[in-house]
N, C-alpha and C positions, 0 to 999 in steps of 0.2 A: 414723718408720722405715717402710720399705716392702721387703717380702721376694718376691724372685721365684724361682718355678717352673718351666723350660723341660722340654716333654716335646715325642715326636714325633718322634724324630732317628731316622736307623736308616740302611741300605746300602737302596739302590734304582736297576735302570738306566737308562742315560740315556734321558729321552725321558717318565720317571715323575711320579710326583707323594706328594708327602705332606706332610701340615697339622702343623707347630707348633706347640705351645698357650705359654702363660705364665701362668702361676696366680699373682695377685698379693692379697698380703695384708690389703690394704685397697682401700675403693671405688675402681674405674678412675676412676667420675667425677667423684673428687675432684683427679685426676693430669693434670698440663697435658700429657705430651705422655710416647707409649708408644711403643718403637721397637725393631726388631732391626736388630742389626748382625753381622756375620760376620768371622770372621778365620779365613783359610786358616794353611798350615802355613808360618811364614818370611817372613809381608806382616804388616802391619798391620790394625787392626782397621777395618773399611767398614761405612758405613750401607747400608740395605737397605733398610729403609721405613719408616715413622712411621703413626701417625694423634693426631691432634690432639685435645683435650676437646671441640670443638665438631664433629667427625668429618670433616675435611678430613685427607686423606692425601698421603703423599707418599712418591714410589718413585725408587729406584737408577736410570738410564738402561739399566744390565745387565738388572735385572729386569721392565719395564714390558712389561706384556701375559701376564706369565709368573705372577707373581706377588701376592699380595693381602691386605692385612692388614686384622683386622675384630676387633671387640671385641662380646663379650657382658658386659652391667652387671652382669644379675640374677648372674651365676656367678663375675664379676670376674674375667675370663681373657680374652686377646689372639692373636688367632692368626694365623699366615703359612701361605695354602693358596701351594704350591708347583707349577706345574704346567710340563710341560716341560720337565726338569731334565736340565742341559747338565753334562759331569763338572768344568766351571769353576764348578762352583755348591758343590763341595766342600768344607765349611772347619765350622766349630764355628758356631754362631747361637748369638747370645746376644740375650737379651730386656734393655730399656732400659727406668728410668723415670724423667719429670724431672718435681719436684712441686719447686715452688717452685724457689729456687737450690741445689735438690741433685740430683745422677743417682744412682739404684742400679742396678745389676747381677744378672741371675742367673747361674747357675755355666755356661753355656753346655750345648748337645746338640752333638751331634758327625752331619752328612749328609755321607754316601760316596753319589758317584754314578758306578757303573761305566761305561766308555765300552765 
C-alpha cells in the first residue's frame, strides 16, 4: 500500500509560481514511477510530469520550461515547482504512484490561477 499527501495548492496570479509537495508513505525509491496529473473542471484527467526510479523525467508539452518535478528520498516527498502559471493551468493536481502493477492516488490540491 502506498498513501499519498498533496499539499501546496492555493489561488495565485497568472504569471506566479508555487511548489506542490506529495508526501508518500513509503520509500520513493522503492516506487517505479511518481507523477502528477491534473484535472480541470469538465475535462479529463492529464498527465503533467513524471520522474522515473532512476531520475529521468518526463513533462506535458503544456508544461515544459514552466514546470519541474524533483523528488527528495531522505523526506519521501515529490514535488512540482510551478513557475509561470498561465490561468490554463487551473484544475486540481493530483499526485501519482506506480509501484509494481498497481497506481495509487492522492486526494488531489485544488490551483486557481487568476488571469
Amino acid at each position: 500500500q502506498v498513501q499519498l499527501v498533496e499539499s501546496g495548492g492555493g489561488l495565485v496570479p497568472a504569471g506566479g509560481s508555487l511548489r506542490l509537495s506529495c508526501a508518500v508513505s513509503r520509500s520513493i525509491s522503492s516506487i517505479n514511477t511518481m507523477g502528477w496529473y491534473r484535472q480541470a473542471p469538465g475535462k479529463q484527467r492529464d498527465f503533467v510530469a513524471n520522474i522515473i526510479s532512476g531520475g529521468t523525467t518526463n513533462y506535458a508539452d503544456s508544461v515544459k520550461g514552466r514546470f519541474t518535478i524533483s523528488r527528495d528520498t531522505a523526506k519521501n516527498t515529490v514535488y512540482l515547482q510551478m513557475n509561470s502559471l498561465k490561468a490554463e493551468d487551473t484544475a486540481v493536481y493530483y499526485c501519482r504512484a506506480r509501484l509494481r502493477d498497481t497506481v495509487y492516488w492522492g486526494q488531489g490540491t485544488q490551483v486557481t490561477v487568476s488571469s
